[in-house]
C-alpha positions in Angstrom: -5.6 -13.9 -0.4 -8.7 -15.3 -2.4 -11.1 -17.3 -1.2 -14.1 -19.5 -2.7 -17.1 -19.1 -0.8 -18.4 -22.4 -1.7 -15.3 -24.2 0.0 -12.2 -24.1 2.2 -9.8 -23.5 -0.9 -7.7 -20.6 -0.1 -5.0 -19.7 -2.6 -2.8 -16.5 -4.1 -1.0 -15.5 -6.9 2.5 -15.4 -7.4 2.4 -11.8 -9.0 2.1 -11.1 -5.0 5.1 -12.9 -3.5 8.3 -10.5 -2.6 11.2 -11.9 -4.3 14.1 -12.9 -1.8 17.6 -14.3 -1.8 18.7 -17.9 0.0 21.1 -17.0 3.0 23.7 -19.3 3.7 25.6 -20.2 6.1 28.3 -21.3 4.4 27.7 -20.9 0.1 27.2 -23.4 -1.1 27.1 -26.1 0.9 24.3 -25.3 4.5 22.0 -22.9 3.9 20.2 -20.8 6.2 16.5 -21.7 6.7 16.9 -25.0 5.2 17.4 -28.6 5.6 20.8 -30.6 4.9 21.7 -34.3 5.0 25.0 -34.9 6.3 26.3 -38.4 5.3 28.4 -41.1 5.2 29.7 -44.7 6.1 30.7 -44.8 9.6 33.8 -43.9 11.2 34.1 -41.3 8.5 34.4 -38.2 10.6 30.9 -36.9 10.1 30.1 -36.0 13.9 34.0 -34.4 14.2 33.5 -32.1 10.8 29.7 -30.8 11.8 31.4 -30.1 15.1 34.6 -28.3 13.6 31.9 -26.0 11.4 30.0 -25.3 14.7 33.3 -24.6 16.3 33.6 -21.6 13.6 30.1 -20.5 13.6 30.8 -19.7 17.4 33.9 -18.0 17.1 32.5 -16.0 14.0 35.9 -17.9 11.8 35.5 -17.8 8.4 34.7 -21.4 7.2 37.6 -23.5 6.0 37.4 -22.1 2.0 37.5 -18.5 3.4 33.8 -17.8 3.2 33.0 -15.0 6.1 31.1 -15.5 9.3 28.9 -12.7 10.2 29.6 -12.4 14.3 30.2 -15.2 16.4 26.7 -17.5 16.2 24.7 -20.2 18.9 24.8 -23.5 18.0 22.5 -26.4 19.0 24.0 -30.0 19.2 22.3 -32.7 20.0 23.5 -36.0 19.7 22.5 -40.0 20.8 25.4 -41.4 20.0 28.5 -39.7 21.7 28.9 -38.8 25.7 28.4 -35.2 25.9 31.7 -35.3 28.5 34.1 -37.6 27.4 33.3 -37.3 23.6 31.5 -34.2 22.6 33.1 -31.7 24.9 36.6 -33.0 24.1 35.8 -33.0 20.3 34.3 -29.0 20.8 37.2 -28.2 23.3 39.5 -29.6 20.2 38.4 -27.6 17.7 38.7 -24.3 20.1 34.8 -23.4 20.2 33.2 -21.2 22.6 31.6 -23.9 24.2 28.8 -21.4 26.3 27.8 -20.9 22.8 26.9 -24.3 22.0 23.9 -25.8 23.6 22.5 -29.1 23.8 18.6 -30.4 25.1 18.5 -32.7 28.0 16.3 -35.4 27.3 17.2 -38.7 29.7 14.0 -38.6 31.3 11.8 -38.1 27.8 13.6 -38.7 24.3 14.2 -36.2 22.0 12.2 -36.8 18.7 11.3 -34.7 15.5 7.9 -33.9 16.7 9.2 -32.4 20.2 7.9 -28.6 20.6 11.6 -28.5 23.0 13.6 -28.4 19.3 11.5 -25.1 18.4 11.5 -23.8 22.4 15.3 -24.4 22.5 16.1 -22.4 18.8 14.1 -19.7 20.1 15.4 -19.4 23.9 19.3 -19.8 22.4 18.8 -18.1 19.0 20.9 -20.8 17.3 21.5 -19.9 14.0 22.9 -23.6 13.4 20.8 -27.2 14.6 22.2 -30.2 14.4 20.7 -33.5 15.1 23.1 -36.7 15.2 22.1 -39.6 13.9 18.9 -39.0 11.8 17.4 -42.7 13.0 17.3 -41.7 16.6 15.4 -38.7 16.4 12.3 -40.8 14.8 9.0 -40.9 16.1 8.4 -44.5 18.1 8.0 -47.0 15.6 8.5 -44.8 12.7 9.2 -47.1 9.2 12.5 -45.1 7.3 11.5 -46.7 4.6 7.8 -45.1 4.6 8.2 -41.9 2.1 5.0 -40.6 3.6 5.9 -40.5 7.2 9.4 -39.7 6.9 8.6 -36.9 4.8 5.9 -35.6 7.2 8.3 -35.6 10.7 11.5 -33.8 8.5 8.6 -30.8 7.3 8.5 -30.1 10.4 12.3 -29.8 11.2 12.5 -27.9 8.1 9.3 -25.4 8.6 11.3 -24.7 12.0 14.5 -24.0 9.9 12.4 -21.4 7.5 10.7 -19.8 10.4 13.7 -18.8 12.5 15.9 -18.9 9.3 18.4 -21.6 11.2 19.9 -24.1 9.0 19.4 -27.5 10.1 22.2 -30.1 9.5 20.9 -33.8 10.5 23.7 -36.5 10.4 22.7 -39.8 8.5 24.3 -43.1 8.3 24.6 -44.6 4.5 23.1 -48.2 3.8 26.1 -51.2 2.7 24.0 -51.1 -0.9 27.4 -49.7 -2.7 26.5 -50.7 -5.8 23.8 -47.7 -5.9 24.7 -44.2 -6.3 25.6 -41.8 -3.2 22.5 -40.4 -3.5 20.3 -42.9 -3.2 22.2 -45.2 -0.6 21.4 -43.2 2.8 19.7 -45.5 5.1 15.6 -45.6 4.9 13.3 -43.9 2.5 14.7 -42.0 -0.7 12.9 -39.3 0.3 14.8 -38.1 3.3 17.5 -36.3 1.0 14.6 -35.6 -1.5 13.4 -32.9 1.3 16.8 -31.8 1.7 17.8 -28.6 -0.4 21.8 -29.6 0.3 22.9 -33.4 0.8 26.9 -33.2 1.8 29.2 -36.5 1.3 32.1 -37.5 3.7 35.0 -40.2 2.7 38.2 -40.8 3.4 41.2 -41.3 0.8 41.8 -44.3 -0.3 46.1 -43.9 -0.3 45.9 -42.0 3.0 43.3 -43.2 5.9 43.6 -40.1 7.7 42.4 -37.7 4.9 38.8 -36.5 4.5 37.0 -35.2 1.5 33.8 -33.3 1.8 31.6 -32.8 -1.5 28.1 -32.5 -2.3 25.9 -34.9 -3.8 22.9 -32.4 -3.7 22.9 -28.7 -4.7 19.3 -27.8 -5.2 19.5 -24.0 -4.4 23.6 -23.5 -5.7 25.9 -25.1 -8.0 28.0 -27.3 -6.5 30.9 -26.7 -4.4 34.3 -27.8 -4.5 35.7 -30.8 -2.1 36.8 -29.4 0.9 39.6 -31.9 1.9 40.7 -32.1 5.5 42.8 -34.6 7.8 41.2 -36.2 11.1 43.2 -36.1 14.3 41.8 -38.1 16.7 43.3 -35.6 19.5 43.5 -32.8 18.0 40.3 -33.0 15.5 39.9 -31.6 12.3 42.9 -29.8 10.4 41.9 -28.2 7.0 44.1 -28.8 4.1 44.4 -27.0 1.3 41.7 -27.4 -1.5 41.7 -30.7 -2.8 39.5 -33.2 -4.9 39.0 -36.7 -4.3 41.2 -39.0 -7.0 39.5 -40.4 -9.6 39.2 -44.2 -7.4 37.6 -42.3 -4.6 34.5 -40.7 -6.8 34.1 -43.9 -9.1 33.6 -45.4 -5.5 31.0 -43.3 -4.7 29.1 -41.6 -7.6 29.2 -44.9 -10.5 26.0 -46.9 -10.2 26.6 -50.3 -11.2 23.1 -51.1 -10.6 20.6 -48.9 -12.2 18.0 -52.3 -11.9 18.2 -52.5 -8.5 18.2 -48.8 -7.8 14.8 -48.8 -9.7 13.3 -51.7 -7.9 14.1 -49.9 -4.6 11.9 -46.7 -5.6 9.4 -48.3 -7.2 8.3 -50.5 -4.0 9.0 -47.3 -2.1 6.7 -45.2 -4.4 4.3 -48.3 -4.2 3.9 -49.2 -0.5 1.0 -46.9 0.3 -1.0 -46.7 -2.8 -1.0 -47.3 -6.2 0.2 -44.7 -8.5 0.2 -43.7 -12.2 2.8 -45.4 -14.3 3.7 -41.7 -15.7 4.2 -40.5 -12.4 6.8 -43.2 -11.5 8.5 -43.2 -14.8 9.2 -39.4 -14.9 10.7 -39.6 -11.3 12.7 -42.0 -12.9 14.0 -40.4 -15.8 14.8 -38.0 -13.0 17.1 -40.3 -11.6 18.5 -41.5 -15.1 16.8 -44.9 -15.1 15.7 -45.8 -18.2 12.2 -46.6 -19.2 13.4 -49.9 -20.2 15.3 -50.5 -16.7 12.0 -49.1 -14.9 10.2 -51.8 -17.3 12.5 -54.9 -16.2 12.1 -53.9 -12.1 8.6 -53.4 -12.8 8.6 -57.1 -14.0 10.9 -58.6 -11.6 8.7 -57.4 -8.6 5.5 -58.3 -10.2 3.9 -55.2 -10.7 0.7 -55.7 -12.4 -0.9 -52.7 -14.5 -4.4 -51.4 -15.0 -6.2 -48.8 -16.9 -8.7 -46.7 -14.7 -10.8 -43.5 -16.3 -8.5 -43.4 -19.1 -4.9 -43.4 -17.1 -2.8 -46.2 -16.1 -1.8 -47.3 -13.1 0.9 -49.7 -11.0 0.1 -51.4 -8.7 2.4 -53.9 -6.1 1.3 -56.8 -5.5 0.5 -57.3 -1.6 3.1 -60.5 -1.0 5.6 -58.4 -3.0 5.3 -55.7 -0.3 5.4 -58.6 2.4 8.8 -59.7 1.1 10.1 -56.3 0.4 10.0 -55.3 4.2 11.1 -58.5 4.9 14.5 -57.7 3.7 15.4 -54.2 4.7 
């Protein structure tokens, strides 16, 4: 490691780093050592499919597309949602895990959060190679704003530095927001950039000709190509039975991968991008372009929430004007 004598900067060069594959828990959809975004609307299933996949981890099954376990595996569930014993055992019992291999933290006398050194002491004591937290908004720090990009960014870092360090992969549960006009991506609840940390974001939704059949498929593949759908059917008593593989019909992923409202969609970041600071216009219009909004659609949100523009030591910058911000909280 070098270091400059005349400051704290420390740095290296990549001609040093050792090479080394992802590991996965299941390729190509939960790594190991990373961070994945389970979502959908409610009532969709997502707490009963995590804990049909943990069900398999602890009996060392292969995962419903065939891919192999290695051994059987610990599992860490923690949800604030279900009763551990008349929801969460049943569910576990359901789908036939080894239930003395899935553990969960007791926190009724102090809450569970993303800052708690118990999520790291509990990984280590169990050796969980799988985490799962369920929902995302009730693991938050105390009056933590989803919408800040900044702070919600800084609390999942340290969920996903824990999944790098013990290589465990981390699965959080998330809600989506009733914005359907906006792509899948883009419409979990709070800040844009809670699946932007997320190297796998996996969707859940039902059939549209048959209520009782699932689809999972990703919306986020940053270390794989994408999978297929895995299709299953939900039985409330008996859980999860997979089907054979299956793709959603052409209804079901208009429904949830057409953005009608590329304008909106480009307000939303912008205000996001925005609420802490001002930031360089080519900055915000490459993350943009990212997205596939237009320069000319970035222009027309830039107008419509009053964004004013100014040139400082040659670059220019955005910035929001302060009632804008007012109103913009106001609404979420």
């Amino acid at each position: 490691m070098e270091t400059d004598r005349n400051s704290y900067l420390q740095f290296e060069y990549y001609s040093s780093v050792k090479q080394r594959k992802v590991e996965w828990l299941w390729y190509p959809y939960i790594p190991f050592g990373k961070l994945t975004i389970l979502q959908g609307d409610p009532g969709e299933g997502k707490s009963t499919f995590i804990l049909a996949i943990a069900a398999l981890l602890t009996k060392g099954k292969a995962m419903p597309d065939g891919y192999p376990i290695e051994g059987c595996q610990n599992v860490i569930y923690q949800t604030a949602e279900d009763n551990i014993a008349d929801t969460v055992k049943p569910r576990l019992v359901a789908a036939k895990a080894d239930c003395s291999r899935v553990a969960y933290i007791i926190d009724e006398d102090v809450t569970l959060n993303f800052d708690d050194p118990r999520i790291e002491e509990c990984i280590v004591q169990t050796n969980a190679k799988l985490l799962i937290l369920d929902p995302l908004q009730a693991y938050l720090v105390q009056d933590t704003d989803m919408y800040s990009a900044g702070r919600m960014r800084q609390q999942l870092k340290k969920v996903a530095d824990l999944a790098a360090k013990y290589s465990c992969a981390v699965v959080i549960v998330g809600h989506m927001n009733k914005a359907s006009s906006e792509k899948n991506l883009y419409r979990g609840l709070g800040s844009i950039d809670i699946t932007a940390i997320a190297r796998s974001v996996l969707m859940i939704s039902r059939d549209k000709s048959d209520s009782s059949i699932r689809y999972m498929f990703p919306i986020k593949s940053s270390l794989a190509p994408e999978g297929a759908s895995i299709a299953f059917r939900l039985d409330r008593k008996r859980g999860v039975r997979w089907l054979d593989k299956s793709t959603p019909t052409n209804e079901q992923q208009e429904n949830y991968t057409f953005d009608k409202n590329k304008l909106g969609l480009a307000e939303r970041v912008i205000s996001e991008m925005l609420e802490e600071s001002d930031i360089r216009s080519k900055e915000i219009l490459s993350k943009l372009r990212f997205m596939g909004i237009s320069e000319r659609t970035a222009n027309g949100a830039k107008s419509r929430l009053g964004i004013t523009s100014y040139r400082k030591e040659g670059v220019w910058y955005w910035h929001l004007n302060d009632n804008r911000k007012e109103d913009s909280n106001a609404h979420r």
